[in-house]
N, C-alpha and C positions, 0 to 999 in steps of 0.2 A: 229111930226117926225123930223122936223129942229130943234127944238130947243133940244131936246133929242142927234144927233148926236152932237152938239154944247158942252154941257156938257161933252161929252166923250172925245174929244180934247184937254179941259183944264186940264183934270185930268192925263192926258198925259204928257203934260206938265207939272204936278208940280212933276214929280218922278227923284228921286236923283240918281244921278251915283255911284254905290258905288267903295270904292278904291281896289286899286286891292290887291289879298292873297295874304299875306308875305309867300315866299316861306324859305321851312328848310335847310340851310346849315350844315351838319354835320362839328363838328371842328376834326383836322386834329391829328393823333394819333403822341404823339412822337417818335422821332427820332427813338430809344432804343426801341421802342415797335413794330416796326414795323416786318412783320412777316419777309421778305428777311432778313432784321438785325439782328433778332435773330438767322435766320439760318447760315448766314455767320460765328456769330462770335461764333456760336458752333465746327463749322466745325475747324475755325482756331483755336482756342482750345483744342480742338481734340488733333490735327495733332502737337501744341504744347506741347502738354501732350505727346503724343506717342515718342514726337523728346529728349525731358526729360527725358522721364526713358529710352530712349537708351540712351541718354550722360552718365545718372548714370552708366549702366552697362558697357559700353565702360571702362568708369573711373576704376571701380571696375574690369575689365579684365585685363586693363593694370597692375591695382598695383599688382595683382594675377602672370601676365608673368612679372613683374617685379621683383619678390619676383624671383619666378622660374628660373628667369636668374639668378640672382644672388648667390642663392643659387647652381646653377648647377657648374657656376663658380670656385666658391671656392670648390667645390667636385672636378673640373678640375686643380685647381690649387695644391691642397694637393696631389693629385696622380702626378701630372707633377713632384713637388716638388720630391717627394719619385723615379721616374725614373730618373729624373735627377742626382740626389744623387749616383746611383749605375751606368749611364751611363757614362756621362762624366768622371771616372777615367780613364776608358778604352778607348776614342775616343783620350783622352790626350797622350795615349799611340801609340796610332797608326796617328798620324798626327797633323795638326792644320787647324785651321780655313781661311777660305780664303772669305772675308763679310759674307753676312746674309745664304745665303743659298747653300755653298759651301764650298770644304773643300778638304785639300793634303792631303790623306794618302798614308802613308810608298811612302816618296818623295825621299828617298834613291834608294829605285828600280829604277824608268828609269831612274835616272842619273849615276848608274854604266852602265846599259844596253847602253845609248848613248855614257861615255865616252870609256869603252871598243870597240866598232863599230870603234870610233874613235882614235884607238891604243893609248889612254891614264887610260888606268886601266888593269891590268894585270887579268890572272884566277885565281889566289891566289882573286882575291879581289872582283872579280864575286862570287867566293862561299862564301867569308864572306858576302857578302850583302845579298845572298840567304839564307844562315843559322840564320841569323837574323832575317830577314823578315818572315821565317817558324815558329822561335820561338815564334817570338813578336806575328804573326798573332793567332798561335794554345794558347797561353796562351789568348788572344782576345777573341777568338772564345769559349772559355773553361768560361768563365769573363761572356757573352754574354749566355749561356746557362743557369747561375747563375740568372737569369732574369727574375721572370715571368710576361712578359708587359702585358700577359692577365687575369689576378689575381690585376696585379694594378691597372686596373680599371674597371674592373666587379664589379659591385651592387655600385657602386657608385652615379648614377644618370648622368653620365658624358654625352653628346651629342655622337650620334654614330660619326659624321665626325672626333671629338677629339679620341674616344676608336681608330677608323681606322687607324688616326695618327699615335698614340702611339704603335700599333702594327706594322704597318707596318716599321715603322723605325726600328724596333728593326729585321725585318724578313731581312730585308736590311742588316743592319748592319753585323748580322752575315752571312749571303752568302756571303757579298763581303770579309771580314776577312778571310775566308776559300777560297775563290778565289785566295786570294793573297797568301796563304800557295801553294794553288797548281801550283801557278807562280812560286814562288820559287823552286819549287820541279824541277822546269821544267829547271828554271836556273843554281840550282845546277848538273843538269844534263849536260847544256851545258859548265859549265865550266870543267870538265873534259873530253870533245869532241872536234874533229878538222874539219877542211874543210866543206864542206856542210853541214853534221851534224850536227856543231855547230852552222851555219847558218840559220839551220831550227830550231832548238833548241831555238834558242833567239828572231825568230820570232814569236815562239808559246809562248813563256813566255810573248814575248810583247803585245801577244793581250787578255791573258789570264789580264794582268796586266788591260789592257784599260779595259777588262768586268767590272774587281772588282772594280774600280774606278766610272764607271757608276755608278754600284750599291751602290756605299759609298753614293755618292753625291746626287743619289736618296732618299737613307734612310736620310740624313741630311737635305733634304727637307721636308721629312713630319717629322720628329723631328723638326725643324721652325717651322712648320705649328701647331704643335701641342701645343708647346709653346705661340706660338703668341692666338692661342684660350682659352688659360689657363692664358694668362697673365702673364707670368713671362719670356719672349722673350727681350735679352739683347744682341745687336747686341756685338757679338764679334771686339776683335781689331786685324785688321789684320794685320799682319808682325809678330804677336808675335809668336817664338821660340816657335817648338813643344819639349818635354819631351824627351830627348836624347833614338833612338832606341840603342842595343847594337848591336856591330860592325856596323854600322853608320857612 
């Protein structure tokens, strides 16, 4: 029994240690392969591609409202062209220009009405100004009916704020024309009146006078305005001599 456990001890002893299992390291995916990576640079891709064909269509909108402007333009400028032609003979007739958006007509009226006040214009000269002024104005006004501003730019394509322009200058224009006729009528009246009468008389002309002048300088406004949208707005020079009115 001794020498039997003896035996087992050495056998014991001679048993080797083995090395230890190499363990697996998986090697490391690249960069580019990786799955966040590929989702990232899908996504900014994407949102790149999406940002692309809006710039194209941006582009292509623009040149489209570019074309449309321009083309509107020059429908606005051919019709301004054609008002203008048949307006300005007549506004030459009744006044002149005073800068860009303002304008004397029939500048003879209040300065017979102030110099007479101020006993330097007789009634002979009161009713030449008024017979004048009724002439000049009703052939105006007659000029101005000859006009159709809303024929010169229907179906044109023109912008409504330009069509609105061009009408309403012309709706201007003629009210204040006819206003100043009916100044007149009012003056011709005072000059063959005395004392109060004529006192009221030439205060009613006077302010009959202010309305139409509003009114001038209103419609001469959007005639600017209309111009200036049509492009063909060339500041007048001002001092320059109106068109002799007769008896003036």
């Amino acid at each position: 029994m001794a020498i039997k456990g003896k035996n087992r001890g050495k056998a014991k002893a001679k048993q080797v240690t083995r090395p230890p299992r190499p363990s697996y390291t998986p090697v490391p995916a690249p960069f580019v392969a990786r799955r966040w990576v590929q989702v990232t640079a899908a996504f900014v891709l994407g949102v790149s591609f999406i940002v692309f064909v809006a710039w194209i269509q941006r582009g292509l909108r623009n040149q489209s409202d570019d074309r449309e402007a321009r083309r509107r333009q020059a429908a606005e400028r051919t019709a301004m062209q054609t008002y203008q032609g048949k307006l300005d003979p007549i506004l030459a007739q009744v006044g002149e220009a005073q800068g860009s958006a303002s304008a004397a007509p029939f500048p003879r009226f209040a300065e017979t009405v102030s110099a007479f006040e101020d006993g330097k214009a007789s009634e002979d000269e009161l009713s030449a100004t008024a017979d004048a002024t009724d002439a000049t104005a009703t052939e105006a006004a007659d000029a101005l009916q000859g006009i159709d501003a809303a024929a010169i730019v229907r179906d044109t394509g023109a912008s409504r704020s330009f069509a609105s322009a061009v009408t309403d200058s012309w709706s201007r224009f003629e009210k204040a024309v006819r206003a100043y006729g009916e100044a007149a009528a009012v003056l011709r009246m005072a000059g063959g009146a005395s004392g109060k009468q004529q006192r009221d008389l030439l205060e009613t002309a006077a302010e009959l006078e202010q309305i139409a002048k509003e009114l001038f300088n209103a419609g001469y406004v959007s005639y600017t305005e209309a111009q200036v949208e049509a492009g063909t707005f060339q500041p007048p020079t001002q001092g320059q001599p109106p068109i002799p009115v007769p008896g003036s």
